[in-house]
N, C-alpha and C positions, 0 to 999 in steps of 0.2 A: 290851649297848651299850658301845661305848669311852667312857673317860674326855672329857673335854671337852679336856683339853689335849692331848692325843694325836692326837683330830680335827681340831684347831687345828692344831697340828704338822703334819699328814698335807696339811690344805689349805693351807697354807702353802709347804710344800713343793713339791705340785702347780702350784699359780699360781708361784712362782720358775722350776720348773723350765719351765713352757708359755712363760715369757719368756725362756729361755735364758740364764739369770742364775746364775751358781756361787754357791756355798754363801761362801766365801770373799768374792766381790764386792760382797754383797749384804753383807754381815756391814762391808763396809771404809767402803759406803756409811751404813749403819747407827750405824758408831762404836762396833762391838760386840766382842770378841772372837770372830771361827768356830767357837770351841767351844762358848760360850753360845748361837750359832745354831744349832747343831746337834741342840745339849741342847732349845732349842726344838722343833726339830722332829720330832723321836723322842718329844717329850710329858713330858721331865724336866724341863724348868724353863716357869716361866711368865712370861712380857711383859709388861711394864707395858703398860696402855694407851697413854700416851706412844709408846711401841715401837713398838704396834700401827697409829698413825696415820702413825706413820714409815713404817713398813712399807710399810701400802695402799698411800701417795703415792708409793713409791720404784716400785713395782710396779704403777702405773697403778691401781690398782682401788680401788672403793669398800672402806672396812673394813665395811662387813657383807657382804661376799663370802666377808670370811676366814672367814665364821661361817656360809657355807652348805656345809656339808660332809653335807649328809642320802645323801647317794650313796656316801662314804665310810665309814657306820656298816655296812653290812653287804654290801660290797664282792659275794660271790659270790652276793648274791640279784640283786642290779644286773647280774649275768653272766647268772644266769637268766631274767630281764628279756627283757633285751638277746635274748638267742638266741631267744626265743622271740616277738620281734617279728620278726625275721627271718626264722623260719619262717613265720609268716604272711603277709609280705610275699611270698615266694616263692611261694605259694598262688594 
């Protein structure tokens, strides 16, 4: 299992990047330095909560979105998943 802030980082990054929002923009929006955002999201450093509610709101979403990352713990089983609904459906 990943670390928690890792998976944090990981969906964090996902929902920016699904709104088309740069690492940078988000980070200007924030008040953060892009490098602390970064660090967020490769799973080095951790966000306040403050941060975190920043976040959602800048990013449309509820914050306990940012904490559904159960699809991101084990990425290639979700690929096996995946294929194999697919197969079925083709049946």
């Amino acid at each position: 299992m990943e670390p928690i802030n890792r998976l944090l980082g990981l969906r964090l990054k996902e929902i920016r990047q699904n709104r088309k929002i740069s690492q940078e923009k988000l980070s200007e929006k924030l008040g953060v330095d892009p490098k602390y955002l970064s660090r967020i999201e490769v799973g080095k450093a951790t966000p306040s909560l403050d941060l975190l509610v920043k976040t959602a709101n800048l990013l449309g979403v509820e914050i306990k979105s940012l904490f559904e990352f159960s699809h991101l713990e084990n990425p290639r089983k979700k690929a096996q998943i995946e294929s194999m609904l697919v197969t079925i459906q083709h049946h």
